[in-house]
Rosetta silent file (secondary structure, phi, psi, omega in degrees, C-alpha in Angstrom):
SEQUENCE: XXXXXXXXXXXXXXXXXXXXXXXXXXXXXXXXXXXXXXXXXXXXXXX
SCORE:     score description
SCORE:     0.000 S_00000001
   1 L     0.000  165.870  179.327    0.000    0.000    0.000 S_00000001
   2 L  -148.621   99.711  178.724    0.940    3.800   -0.358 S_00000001
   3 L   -65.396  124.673  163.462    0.531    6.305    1.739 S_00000001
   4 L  -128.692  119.996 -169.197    1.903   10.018    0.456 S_00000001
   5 L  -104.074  130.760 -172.821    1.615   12.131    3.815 S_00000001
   6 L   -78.283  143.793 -178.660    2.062   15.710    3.536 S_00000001
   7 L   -84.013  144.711 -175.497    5.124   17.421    4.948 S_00000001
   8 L   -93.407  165.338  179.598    4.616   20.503    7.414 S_00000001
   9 L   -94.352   -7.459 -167.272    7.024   23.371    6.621 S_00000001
  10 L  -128.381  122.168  138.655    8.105   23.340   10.248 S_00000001
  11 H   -24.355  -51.345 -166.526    8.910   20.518   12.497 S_00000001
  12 H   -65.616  -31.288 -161.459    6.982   21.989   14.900 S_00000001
  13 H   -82.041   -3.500 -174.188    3.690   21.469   12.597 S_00000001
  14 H   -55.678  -19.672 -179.487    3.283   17.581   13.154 S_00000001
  15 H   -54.137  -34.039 -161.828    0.942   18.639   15.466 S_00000001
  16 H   -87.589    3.701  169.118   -1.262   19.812   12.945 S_00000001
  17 L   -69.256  138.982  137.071   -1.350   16.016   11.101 S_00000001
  18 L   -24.338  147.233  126.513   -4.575   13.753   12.120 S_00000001
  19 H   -10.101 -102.973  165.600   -4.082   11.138   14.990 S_00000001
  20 H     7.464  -59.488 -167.777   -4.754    8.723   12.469 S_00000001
  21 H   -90.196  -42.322  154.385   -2.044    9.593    9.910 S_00000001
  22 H    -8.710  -74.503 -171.030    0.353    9.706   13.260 S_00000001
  23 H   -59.798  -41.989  162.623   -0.658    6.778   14.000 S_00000001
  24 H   -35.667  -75.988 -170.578    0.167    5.602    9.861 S_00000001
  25 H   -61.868  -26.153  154.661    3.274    7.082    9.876 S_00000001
  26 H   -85.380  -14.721  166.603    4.718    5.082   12.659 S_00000001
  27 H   -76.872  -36.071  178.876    3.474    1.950   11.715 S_00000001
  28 L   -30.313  130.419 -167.833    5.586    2.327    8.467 S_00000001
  29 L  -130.320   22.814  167.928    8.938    0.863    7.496 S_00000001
  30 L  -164.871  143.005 -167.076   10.150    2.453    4.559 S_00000001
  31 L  -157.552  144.265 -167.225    9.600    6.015    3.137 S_00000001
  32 L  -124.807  108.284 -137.738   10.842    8.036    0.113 S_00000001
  33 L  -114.118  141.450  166.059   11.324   11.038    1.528 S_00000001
  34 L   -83.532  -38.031 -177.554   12.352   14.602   -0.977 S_00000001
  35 L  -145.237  114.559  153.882   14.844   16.092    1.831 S_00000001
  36 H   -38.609  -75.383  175.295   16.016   14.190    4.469 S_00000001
  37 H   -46.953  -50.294  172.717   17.063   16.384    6.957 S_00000001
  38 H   -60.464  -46.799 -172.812   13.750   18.122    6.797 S_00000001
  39 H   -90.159  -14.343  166.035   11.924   14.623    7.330 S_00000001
  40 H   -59.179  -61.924 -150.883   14.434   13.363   10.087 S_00000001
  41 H   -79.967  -32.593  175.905   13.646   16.185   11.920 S_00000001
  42 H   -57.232  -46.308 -155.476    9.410   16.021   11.124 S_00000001
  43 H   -70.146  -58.525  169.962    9.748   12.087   12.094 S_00000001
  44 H   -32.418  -72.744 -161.564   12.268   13.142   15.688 S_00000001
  45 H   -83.910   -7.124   75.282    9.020   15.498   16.820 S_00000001
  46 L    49.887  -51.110 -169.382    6.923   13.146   15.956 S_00000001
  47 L    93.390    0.000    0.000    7.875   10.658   17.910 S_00000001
């Protein structure tokens, strides 16, 4: 299956994500990501 989960411009913004897709995004084990560093740091506040 394939999720494509929108990126916040901020770290700070995961907050503003569903539960739900939270909840998605941590079950997940692989992800193709545009900028790294930007999605290290969304996944790190995240949880």
């Amino acid at each position: 299956m394939l999720y494509i989960i929108p990126s916040a411009l901020s770290p700070e913004n995961i907050n503003c994500l569903p539960q739900e897709t939270i909840d998605i995004i941590k079950s997940l084990d692989t992800f193709y990501i545009e900028d790294l560093r930007t999605a290290r740091r969304f996944f790190k506040k995240g949880g």
